[in-house]
N, CA, C and O atoms as a MOPAC input file, in Angstrom:
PM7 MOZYME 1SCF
protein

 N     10.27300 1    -3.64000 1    -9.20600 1
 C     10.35700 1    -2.21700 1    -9.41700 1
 C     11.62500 1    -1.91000 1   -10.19400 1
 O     12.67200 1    -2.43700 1    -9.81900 1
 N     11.61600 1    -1.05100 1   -11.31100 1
 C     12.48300 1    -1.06200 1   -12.07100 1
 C     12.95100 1     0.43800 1   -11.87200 1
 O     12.08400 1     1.27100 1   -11.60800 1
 N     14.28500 1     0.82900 1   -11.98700 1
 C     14.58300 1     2.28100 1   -12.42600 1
 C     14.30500 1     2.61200 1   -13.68200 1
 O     14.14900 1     1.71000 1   -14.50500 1
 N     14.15200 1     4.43100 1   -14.19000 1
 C     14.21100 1     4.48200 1   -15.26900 1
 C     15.75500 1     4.43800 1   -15.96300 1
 O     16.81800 1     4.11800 1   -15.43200 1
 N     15.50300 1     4.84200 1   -17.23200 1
 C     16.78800 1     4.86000 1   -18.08700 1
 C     18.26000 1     5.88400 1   -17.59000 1
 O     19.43600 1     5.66800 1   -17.88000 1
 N     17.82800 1     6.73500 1   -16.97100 1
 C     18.24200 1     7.97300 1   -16.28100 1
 C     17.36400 1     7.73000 1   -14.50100 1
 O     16.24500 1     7.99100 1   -14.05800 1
 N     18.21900 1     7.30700 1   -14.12400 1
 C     18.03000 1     7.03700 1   -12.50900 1
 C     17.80600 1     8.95700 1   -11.48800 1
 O     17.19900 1     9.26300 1   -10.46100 1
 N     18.46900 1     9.59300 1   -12.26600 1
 C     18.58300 1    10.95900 1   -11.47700 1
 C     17.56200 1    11.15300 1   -11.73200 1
 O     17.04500 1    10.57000 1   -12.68500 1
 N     16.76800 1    12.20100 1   -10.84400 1
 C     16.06100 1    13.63400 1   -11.18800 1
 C     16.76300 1    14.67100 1   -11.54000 1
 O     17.96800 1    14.70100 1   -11.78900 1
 N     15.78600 1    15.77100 1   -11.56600 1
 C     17.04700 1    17.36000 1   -11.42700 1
 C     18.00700 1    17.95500 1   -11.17900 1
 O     18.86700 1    18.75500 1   -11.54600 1
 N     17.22300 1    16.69600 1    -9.67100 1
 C     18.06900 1    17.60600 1    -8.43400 1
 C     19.66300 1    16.73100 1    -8.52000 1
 O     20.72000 1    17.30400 1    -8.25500 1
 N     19.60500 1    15.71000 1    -8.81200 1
 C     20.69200 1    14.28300 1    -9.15300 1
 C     20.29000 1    13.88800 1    -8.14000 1
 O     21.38700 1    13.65000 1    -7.63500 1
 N     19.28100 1    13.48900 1    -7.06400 1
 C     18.91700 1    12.57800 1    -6.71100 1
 C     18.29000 1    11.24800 1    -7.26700 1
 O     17.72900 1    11.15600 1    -8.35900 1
 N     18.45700 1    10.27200 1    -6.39600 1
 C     18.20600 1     8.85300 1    -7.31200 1
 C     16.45400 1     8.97500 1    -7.39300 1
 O     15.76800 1     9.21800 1    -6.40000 1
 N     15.97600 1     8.78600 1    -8.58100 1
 C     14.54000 1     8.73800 1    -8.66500 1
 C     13.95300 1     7.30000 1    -8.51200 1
 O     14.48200 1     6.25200 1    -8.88400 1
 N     12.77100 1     7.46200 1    -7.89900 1
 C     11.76300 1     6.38400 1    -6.82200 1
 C     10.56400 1     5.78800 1    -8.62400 1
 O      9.68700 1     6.29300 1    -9.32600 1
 N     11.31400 1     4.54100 1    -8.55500 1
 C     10.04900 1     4.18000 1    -9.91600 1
 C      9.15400 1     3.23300 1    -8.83900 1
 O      9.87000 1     2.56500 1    -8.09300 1
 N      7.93700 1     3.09800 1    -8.67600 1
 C      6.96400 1     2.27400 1    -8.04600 1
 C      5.74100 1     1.52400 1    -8.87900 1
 O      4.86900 1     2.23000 1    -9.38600 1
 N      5.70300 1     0.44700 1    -8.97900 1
 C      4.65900 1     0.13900 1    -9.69800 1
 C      3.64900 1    -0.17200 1    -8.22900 1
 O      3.64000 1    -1.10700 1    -7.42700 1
 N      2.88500 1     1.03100 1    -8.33600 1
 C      2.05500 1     0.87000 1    -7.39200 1
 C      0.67000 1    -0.80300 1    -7.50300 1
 O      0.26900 1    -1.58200 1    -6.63900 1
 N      0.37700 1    -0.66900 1    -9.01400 1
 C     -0.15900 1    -2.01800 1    -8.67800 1
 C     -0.00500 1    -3.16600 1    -8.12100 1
 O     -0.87500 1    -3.93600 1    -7.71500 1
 N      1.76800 1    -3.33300 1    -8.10000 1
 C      2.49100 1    -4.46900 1    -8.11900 1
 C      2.12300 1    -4.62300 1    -6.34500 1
 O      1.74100 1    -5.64400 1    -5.77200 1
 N      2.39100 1    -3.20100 1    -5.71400 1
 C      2.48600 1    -3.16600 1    -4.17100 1
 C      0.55700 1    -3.45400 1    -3.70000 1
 O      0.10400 1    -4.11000 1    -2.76200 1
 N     -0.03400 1    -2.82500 1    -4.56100 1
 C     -1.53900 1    -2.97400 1    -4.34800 1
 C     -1.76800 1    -4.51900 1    -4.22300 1
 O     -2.19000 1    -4.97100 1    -3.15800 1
 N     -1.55400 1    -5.17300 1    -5.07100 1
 C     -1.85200 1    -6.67000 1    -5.44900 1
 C     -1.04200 1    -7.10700 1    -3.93200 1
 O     -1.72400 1    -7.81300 1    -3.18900 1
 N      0.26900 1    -6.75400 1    -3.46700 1
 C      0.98400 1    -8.09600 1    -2.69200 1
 C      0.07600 1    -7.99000 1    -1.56600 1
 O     -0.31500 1    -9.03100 1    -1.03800 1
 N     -0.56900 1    -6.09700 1    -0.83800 1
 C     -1.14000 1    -5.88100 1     0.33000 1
 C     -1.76700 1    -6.69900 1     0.21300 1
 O     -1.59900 1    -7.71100 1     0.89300 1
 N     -3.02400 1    -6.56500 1    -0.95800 1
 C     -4.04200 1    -7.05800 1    -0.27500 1
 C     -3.84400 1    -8.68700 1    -0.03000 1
 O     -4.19700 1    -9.21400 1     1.02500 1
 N     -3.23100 1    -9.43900 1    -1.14200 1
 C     -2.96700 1   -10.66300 1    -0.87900 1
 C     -2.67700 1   -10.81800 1     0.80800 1
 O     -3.36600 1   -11.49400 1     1.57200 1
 N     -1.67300 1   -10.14500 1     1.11600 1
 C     -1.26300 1   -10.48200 1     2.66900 1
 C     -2.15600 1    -9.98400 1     3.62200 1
 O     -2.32700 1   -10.70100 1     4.60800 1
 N     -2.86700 1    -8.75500 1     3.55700 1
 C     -3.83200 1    -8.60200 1     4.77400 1
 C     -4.82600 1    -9.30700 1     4.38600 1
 O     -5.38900 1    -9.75800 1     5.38300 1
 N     -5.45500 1    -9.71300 1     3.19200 1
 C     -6.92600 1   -10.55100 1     3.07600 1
 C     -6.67200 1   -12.14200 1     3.86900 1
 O     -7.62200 1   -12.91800 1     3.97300 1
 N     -5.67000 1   -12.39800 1     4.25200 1
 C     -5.15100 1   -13.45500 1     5.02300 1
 C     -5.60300 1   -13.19500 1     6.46100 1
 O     -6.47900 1   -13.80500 1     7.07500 1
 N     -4.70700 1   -11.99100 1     6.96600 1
 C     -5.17900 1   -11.35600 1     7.96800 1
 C     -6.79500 1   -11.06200 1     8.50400 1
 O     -7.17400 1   -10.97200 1     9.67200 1
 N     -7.43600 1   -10.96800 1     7.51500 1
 C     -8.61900 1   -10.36100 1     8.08800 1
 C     -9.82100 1   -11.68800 1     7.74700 1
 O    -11.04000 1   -11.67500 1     7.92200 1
 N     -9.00500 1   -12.69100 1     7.24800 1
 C     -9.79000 1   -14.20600 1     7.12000 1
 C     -9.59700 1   -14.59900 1     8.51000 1
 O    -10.52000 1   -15.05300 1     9.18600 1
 N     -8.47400 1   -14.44200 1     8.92500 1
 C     -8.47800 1   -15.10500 1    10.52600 1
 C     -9.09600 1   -14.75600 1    11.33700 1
 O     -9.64800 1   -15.47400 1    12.17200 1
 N     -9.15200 1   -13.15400 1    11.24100 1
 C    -10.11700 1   -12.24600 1    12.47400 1
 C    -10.97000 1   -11.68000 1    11.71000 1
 O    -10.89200 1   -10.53900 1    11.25400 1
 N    -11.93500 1   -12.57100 1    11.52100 1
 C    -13.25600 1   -11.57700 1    11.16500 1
 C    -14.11600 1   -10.49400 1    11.72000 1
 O    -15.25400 1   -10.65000 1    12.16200 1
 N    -13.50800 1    -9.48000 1    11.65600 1
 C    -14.29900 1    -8.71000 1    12.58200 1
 C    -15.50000 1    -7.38000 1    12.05800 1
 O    -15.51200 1    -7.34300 1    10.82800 1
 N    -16.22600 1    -6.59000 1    12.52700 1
 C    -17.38300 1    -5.86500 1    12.19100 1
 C    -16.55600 1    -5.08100 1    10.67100 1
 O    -15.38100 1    -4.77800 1    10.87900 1
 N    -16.97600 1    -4.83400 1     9.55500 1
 C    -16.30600 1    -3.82900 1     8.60700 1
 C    -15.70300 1    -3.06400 1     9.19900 1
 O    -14.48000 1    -3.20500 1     9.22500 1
 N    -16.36800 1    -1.87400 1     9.95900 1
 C    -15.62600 1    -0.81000 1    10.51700 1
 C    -14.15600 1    -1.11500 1    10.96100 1
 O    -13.06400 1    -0.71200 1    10.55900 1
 N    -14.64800 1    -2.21100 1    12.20100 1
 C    -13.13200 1    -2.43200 1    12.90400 1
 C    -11.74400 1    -3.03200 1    11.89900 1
 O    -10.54000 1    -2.77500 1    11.92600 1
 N    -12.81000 1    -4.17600 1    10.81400 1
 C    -11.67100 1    -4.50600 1    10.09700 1
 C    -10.77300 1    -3.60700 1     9.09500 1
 O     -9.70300 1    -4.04700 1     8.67700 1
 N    -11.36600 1    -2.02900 1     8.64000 1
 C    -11.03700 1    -0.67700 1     8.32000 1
 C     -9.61100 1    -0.69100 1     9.39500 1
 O     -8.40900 1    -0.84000 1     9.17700 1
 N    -10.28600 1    -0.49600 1    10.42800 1
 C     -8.74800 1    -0.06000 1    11.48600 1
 C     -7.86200 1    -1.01000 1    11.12800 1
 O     -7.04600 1    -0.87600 1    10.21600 1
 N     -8.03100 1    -2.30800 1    12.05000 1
 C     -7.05900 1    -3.36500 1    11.52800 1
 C     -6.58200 1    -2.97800 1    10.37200 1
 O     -5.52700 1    -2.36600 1    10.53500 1
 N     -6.93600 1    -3.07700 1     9.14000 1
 C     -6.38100 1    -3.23900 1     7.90100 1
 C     -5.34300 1    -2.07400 1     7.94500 1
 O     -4.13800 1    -2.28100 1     7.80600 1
 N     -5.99900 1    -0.56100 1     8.19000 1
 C     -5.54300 1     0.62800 1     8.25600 1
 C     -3.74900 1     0.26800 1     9.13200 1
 O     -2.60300 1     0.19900 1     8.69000 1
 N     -4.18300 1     0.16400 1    10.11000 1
 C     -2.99300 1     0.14900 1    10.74000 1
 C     -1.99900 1    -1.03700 1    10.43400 1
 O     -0.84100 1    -0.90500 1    10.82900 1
 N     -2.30700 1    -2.01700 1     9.86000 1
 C     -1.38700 1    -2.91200 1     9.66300 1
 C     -0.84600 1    -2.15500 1     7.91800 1
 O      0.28400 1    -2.45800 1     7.53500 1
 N     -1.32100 1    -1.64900 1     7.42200 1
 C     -0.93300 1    -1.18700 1     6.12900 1
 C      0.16300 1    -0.16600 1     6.35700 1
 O      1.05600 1     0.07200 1     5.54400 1
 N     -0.00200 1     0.47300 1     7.65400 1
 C      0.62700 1     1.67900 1     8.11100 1
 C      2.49000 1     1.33600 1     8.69900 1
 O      3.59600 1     1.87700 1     8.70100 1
 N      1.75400 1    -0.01400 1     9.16100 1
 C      3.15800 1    -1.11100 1     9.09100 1
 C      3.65200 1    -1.19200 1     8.16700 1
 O      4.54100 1    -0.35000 1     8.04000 1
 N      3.49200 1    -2.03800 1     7.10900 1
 C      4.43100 1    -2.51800 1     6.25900 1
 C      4.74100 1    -1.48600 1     5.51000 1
 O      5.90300 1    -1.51800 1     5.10500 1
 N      3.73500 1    -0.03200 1     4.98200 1
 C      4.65500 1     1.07300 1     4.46900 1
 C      5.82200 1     1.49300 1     5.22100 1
 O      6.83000 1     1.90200 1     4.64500 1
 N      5.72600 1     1.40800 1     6.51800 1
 C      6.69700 1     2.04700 1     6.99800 1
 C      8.23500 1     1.05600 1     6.82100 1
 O      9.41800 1     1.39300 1     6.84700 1
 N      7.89900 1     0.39200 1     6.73000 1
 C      9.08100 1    -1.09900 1     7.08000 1
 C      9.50400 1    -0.66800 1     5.70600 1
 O     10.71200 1    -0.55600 1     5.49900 1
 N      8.58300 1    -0.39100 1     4.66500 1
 C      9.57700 1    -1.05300 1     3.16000 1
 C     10.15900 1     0.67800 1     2.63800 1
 O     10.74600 1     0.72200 1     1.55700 1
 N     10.02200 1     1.66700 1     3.21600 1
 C     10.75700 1     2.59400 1     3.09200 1
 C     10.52000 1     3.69100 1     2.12800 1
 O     11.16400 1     4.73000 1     1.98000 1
 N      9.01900 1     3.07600 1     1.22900 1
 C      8.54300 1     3.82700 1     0.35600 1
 C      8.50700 1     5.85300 1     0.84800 1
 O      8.62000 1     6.38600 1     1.95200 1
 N      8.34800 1     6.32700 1    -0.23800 1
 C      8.11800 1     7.82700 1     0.16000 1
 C      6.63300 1     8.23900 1    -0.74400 1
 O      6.57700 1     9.35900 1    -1.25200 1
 N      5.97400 1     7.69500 1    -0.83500 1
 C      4.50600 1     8.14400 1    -1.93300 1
 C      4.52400 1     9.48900 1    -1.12100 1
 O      5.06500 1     9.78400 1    -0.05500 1
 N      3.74600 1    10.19900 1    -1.99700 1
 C      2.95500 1    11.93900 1    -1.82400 1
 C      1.89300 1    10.95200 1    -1.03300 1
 O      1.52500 1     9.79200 1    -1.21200 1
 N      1.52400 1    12.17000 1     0.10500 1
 C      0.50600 1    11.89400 1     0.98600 1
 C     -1.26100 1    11.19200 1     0.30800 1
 O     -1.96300 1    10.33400 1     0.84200 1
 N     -1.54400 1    12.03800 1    -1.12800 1
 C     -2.44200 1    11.58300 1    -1.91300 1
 C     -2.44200 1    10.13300 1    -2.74100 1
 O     -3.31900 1     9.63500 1    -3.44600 1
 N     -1.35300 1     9.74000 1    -2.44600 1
 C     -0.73400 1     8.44900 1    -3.20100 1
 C     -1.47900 1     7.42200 1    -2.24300 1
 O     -2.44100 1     6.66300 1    -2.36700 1
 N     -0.51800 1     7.77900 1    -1.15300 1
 C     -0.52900 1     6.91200 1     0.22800 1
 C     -1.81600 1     6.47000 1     0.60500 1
 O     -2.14200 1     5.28900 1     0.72700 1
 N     -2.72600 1     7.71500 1     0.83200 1
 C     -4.15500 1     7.63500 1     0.73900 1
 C     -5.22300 1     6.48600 1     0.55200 1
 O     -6.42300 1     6.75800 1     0.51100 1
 N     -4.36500 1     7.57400 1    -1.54200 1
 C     -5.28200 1     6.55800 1    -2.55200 1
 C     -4.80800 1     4.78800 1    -2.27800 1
 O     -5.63800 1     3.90800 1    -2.50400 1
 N     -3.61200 1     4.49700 1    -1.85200 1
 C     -3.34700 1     3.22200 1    -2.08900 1
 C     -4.04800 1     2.63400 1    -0.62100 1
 O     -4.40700 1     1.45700 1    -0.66000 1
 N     -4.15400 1     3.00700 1     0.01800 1
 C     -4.57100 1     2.37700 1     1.73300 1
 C     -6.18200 1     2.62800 1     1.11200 1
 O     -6.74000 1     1.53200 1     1.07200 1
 N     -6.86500 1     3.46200 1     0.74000 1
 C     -8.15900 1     3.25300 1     0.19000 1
 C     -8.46900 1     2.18700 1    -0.39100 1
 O     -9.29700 1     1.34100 1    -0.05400 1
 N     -7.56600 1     2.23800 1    -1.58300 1
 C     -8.20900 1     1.26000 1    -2.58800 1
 C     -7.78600 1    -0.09200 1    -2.08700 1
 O     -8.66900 1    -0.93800 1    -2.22700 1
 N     -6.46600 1    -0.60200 1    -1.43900 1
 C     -6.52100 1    -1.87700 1    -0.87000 1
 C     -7.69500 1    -2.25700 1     0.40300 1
 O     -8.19900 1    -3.38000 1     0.42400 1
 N     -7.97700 1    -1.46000 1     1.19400 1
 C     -9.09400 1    -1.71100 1     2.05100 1
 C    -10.48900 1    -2.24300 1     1.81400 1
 O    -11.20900 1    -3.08900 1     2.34300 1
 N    -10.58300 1    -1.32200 1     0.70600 1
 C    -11.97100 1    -0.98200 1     0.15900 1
 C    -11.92900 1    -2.84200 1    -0.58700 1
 O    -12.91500 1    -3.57100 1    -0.48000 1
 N    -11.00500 1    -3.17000 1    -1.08500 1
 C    -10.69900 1    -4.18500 1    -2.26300 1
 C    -11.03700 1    -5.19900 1    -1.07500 1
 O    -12.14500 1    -5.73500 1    -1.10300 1
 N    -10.29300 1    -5.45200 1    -0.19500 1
 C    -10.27800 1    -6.61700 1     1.23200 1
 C    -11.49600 1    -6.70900 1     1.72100 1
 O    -11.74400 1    -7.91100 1     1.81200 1
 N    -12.70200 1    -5.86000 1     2.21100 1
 C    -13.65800 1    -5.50500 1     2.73200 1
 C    -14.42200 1    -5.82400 1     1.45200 1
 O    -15.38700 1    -6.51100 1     1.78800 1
 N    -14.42100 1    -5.66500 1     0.37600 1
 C    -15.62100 1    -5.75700 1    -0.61800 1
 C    -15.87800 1    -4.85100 1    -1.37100 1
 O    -16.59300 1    -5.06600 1    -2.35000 1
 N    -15.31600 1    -3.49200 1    -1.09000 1
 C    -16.34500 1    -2.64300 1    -1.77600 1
 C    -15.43400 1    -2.19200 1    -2.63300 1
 O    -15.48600 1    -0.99800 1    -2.93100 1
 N    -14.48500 1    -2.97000 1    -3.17000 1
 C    -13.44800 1    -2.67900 1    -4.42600 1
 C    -13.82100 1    -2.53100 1    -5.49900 1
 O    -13.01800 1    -2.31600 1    -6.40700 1

């Protein structure tokens, strides 16, 4: 993850650069591990996945907009499960 050229925003707070693919690609790599070990019904593996995703956002300190967050726990799930 790189800053831009100008690290501030407006406000002179430090601005958040994310290459969300970069974070898309590591999830799923690491939960598709996870959900090889415990194979469980789609649905349940939804939760599992859900909540372990809910982990490691929280650990790495990110701030995505709630629609971000979403979209990214969607599309890695959906990707792990199949229907990517």
């Amino acid at each position: 993850m790189s800053l831009p050229s100008n690290p501030l925003n407006q406000t002179g707070q430090l601005q958040q650069t994310v290459d969300l693919e970069k974070i898309k690609n590591f999830l799923i790599a690491t939960l598709t591990k996870t959900v090889e070990i415990n194979p469980d019904q789609p649905e349940q593996q939804r939760k599992t996945i859900y909540k372990n995703l809910a982990q490691i956002y929280a650990k790495t300190g990110l701030t995505l907009k709630k629609e971000e967050q979403e979209k990214l726990f969607r599309e890695v799930t959906d990707e792990i499960i199949g229907y990517g």
